[in-house]
N, C-alpha and C positions, 0 to 999 in steps of 0.2 A: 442644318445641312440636310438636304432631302437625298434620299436614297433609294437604287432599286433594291426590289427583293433579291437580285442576284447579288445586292451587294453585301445585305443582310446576310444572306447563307456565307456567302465567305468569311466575313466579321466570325459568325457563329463558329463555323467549325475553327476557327482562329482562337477565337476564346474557349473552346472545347480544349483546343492543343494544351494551351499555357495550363489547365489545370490539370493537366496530366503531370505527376512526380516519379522519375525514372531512377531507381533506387540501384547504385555500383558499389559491391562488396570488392575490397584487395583483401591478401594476405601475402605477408613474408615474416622473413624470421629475422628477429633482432635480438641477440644477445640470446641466442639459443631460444625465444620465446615466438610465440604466433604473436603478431601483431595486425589487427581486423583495421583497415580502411574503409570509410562508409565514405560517398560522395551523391548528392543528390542532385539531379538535373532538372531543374521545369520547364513544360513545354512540351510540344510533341517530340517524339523520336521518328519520326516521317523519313523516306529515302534522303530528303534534301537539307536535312537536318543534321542525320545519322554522321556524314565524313565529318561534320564538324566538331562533335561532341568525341569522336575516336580521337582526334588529331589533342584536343584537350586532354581526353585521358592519358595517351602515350607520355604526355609533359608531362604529366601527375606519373606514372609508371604505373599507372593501374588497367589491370586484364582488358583491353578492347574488344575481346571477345564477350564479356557479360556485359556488352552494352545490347539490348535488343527493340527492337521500334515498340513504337507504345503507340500507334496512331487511331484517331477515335473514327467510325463507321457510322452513316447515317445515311439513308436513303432519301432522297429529296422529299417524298410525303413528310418522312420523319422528321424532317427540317421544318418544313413549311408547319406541322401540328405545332412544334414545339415554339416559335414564333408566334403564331396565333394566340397559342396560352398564355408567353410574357407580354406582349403586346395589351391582349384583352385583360393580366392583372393591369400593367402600370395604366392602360386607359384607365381602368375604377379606379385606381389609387389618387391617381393626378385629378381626377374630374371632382371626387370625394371631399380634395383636399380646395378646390375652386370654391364649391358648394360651401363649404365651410368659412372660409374669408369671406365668401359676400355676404353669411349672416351674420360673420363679426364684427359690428361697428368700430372695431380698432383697428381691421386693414385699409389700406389705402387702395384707393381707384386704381394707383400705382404698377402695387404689388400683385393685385389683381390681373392687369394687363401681361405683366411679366409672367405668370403662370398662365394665361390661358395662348402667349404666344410659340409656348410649345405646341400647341396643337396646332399651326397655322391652317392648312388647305381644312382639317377639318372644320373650324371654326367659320360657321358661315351665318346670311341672316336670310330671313324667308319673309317671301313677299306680303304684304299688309293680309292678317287674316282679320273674319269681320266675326261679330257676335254669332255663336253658336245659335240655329233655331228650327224649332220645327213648330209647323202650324197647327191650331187647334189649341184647344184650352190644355191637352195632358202637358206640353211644353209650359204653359205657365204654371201648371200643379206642381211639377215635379220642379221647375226653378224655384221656385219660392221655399219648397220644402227642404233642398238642399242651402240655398244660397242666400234667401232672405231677398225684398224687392232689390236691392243694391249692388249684388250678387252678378254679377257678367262672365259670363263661361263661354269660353273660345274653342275650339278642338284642337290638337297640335298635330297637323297635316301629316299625310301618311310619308310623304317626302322627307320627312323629318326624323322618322322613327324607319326608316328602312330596314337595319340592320342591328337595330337594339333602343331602347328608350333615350332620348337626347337631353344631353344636359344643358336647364335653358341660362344664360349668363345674364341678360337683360329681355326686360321687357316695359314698351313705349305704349302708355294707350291712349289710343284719337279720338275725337268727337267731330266729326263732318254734318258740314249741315244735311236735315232731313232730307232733303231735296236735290241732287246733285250728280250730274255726268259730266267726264273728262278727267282730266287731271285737277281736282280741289283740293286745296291746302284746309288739314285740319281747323277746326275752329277751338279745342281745345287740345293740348300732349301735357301729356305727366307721365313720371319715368316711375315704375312702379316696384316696389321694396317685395323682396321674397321673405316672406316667414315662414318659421317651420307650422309643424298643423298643430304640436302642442304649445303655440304662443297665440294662433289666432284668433281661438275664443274672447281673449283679453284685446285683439285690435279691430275688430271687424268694427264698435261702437264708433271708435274713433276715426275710420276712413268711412264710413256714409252718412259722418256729417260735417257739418260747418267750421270743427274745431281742428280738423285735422284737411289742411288744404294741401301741404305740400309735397302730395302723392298721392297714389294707391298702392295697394300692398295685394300680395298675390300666391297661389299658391301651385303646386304642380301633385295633381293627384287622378285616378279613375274616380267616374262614376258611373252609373248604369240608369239610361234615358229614353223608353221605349224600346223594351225589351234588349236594347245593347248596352254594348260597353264602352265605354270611349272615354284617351287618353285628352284630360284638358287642361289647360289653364283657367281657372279660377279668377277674377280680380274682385278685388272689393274698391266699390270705388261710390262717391255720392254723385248722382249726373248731375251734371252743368244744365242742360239742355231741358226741355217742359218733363213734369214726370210721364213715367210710362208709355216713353219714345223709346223702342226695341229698335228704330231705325241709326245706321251711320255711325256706332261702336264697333272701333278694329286698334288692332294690337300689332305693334311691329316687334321681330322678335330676333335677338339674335341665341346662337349654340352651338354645341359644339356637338358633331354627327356623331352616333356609335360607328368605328371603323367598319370596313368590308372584310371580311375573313380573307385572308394570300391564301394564293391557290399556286402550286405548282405550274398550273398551264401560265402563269402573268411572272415571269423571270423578270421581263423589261419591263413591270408596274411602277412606278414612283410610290414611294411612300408621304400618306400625306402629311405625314408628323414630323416636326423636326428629333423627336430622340430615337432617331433610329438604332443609333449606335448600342444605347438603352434598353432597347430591347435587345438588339442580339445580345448581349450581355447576360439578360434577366433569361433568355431562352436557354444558354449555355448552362447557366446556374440550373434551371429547373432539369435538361437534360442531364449532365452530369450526376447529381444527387441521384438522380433515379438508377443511373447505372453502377453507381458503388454501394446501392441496397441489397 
């Protein structure tokens, strides 16, 4: 269910109420003795709240008068910060937990799909990127040093990392021939396997050669390439094509965006996640805690 952030703050301060506990003491005397009445209310005590909570007590015969609002205050900044924090954990948490099934060869395509379709709007795919390169020999020094000749290193475009590093879910790599304008259909695709960085010493033999055909395997890390830095994809893959053709190597890619920070000034923003409700939740949880410290 997508939602605006005006719908968020409502949610929020809604779950801010309920965890509000409004504590009503009676006494009266029975049998010559004080007898203590304790009654606990949850939820806000809010003006629109209050007559109804009184008209309960009176049934109960306990004092209407120590009932007193309990309602929780927040300034829309304060809203909007505290939102952006449960927001920005449960994106790490959910993305953490994706990363994690797609290295484990016991989830299914399945399950996979089912978790990354919470992120819907942000879950997107970016248009064919081509082999990372720069001209002159230091490009093939430092490829080879890093990568080994079989080694293909992509950049992950700045559209994609806007707002925080992107979690990549797949990745497709093409081989087009040498020579080619317009729209050409690859001459080779293989869907490429993410490994971690402490497994790939052990596979890199096996994707750039003969024995290992049905894929490439890939990695998402920095390296530093004439005097920069730059966020890449890695592939280890053995080319199809003549050796040391650097021409017509591109990767299609899909992932899931680091969100955009809510801003107060965007009330009517849509949210592009389906757990929105989830966060106002998780923001309520992190506001409250804070304020019975």
């Amino acid at each position: 269910m997508r939602l605006t952030l005006a719908d968020l703050k409502d949610t929020f301060l809604a779950a801010c109420r309920r965890m509000i506990n409004t504590q009503v003491v009676s006494e009266e005397m029975i049998d010559n003795k004080k007898v203590a009445t304790t009654r606990n209310y949850a939820g806000g005590t809010e003006e629109r709240h209050i007559q109804q909570m009184r008209e309960e007590a009176g049934k109960a015969d306990m004092n209407v008068s120590s009932i007193a609002p309990g309602n929780v205050y927040f300034t829309d900044d304060e809203v909007v910060m505290f939102l952006n924090m449960a927001w920005e954990k449960l994106h790490t948490s959910k993305c953490e937990a994706i990363k994690g099934a797609i290295l484990d060869p016991n989830h299914s395509p399945g399950v996979i799909e089912a978790m990354i379709y919470d992120h819907d709007q942000l879950y997107q795919s970016e248009k064919v990127i081509f082999e990372f390169k720069i001209a002159g020999r230091l490009f093939s020094t430092d490829h080879v040093i890093r990568s080994g000749q079989n080694g293909l290193i992509f950049q992950i475009t700045d559209n994609m990392q806007l707002w925080g590093p992107p979690t990549i879910v797949s990745v497709i790599l093409m081989e087009y021939p040498k020579q080619w304008t317009g729209n050409v259909e690859p001459l080779v695709s293989k869907v490429c396997k993410l490994v971690g960085l402490h497994e790939i010493a052990g596979f890199i033999n096996l994707a750039t050669n003969s024995r290992y055909s049905s894929g490439a395997l890939y990695i998402h890390r920095k390296t530093f390439i004439a005097n920069r830095s730059y966020d890449i994809l890695e592939v280890f893959h053995k080319r199809e094509s003549e050796a040391g053709n650097f021409e017509g190597c591109a990767i299609a890619v899909t992932y899931i965006r680091y969100p955009k920070p809510l801003a107060v000034s965007g009330m009517d923003r849509i949210i592009e996640v389906a757990y929105g409700y989830e966060i106002a939740h998780e923001a309520a949880v992190l506001a409250m805690s804070q304020l019975k410290q």
